[in-house]
Residue, then its C-alpha position, 0 to 999 in steps of 0.5 A: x535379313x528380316x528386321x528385328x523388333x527391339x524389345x523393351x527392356x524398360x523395367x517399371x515400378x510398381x507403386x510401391x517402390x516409386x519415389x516419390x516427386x519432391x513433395x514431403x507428404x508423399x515422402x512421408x506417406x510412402x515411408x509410412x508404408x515401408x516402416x509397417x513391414x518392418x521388424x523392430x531391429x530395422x526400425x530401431x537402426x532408421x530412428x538412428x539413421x534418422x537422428x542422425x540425418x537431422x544433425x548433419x542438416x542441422x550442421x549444414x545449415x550452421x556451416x552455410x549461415x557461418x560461411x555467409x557470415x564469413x564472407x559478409x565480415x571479409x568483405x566488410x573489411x576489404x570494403x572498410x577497413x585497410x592497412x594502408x590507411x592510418x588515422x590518428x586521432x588526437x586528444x585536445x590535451x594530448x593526453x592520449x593518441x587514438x591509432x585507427x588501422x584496419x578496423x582497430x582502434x589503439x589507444x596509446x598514452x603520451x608517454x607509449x606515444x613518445x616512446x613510439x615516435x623516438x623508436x621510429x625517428x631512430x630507425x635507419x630505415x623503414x623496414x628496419x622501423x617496421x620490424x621495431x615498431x612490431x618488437x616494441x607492440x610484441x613486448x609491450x602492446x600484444x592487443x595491438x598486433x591482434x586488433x590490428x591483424x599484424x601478420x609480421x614485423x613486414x606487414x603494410x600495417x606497421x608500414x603504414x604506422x611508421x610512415x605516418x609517425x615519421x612525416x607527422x611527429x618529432x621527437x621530442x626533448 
């Protein structure tokens, strides 16, 4: 048996169909080239085409700068921010109560205050305290359940709240 030769089945371009390699001038300049054969009906679909194309980098681009943004607040709050810890700060005349809880401030008056304390000291137990808690800021404080991102009458934000109120405040008379 005689050995075949294989034949080359490489097909080439011809310089006008090449792509051009990742530059923007010759993108263009082989575009140019393309356009001028073509009729108005073609050039009126790839003018849309175009418009069409820049939007949607232009969403692209809003998306990825969104998402950084996203990922940067996230991050932030895991960093920063915690359900688990509670600060409160208390004016010199007691007058009001400021929580800080995940990031949010509520401010609070002396009378919410004192509502709030009793509402905890009643509350057989925690949880039942809790699910309270979340009650009363669902009926009366709704911005502090936003502020605070309370997911439920059994997130560790009102635990936390709870918690602090009953080993740090007594009800008063």
């Amino acid at each position: 048996m005689a050995a075949e030769k294989k034949k080359n089945t490489k097909k080439t371009k011809t310089p006008q169909a090449q792509k051009p390699q990742d530059n923007t001038a010759q993108y263009i300049k082989a575009i140019n080239l393309l356009l001028k054969k073509l009729d108005e009906e073609s050039l009126d679909f790839l003018y849309e085409q175009a418009k069409v194309l820049l939007h949607n980098l232009e969403v692209k681009k809003l998306q990825q700068e969104f998402n950084e943004l996203d990922v940067k607040t996230i991050t932030s709050k895991r960093q920063d921010y915690s359900k688990d810890k509670l600060e409160v700060v208390e004016a010199d005349d007691l007058r009001h109560f400021i929580f800080v809880i995940n990031g949010a401030r509520n401010f609070f008056s002396r009378d919410e205050m004192r509502k709030i304390v009793k509402l905890c000291h009643n509350a057989p137990t925690a949880k039942d305290g809790m699910r309270m808690l979340y009650h009363w800021f669902e009926k009366n404080r709704k911005d502090v359940i936003i502020d605070t991102a309370i997911d439920g009458p059994h997130d560790k934000a009102l635990e936390t709240m709870y918690n602090h109120i009953v080993n740090n405040y007594t009800v008063s008379d």
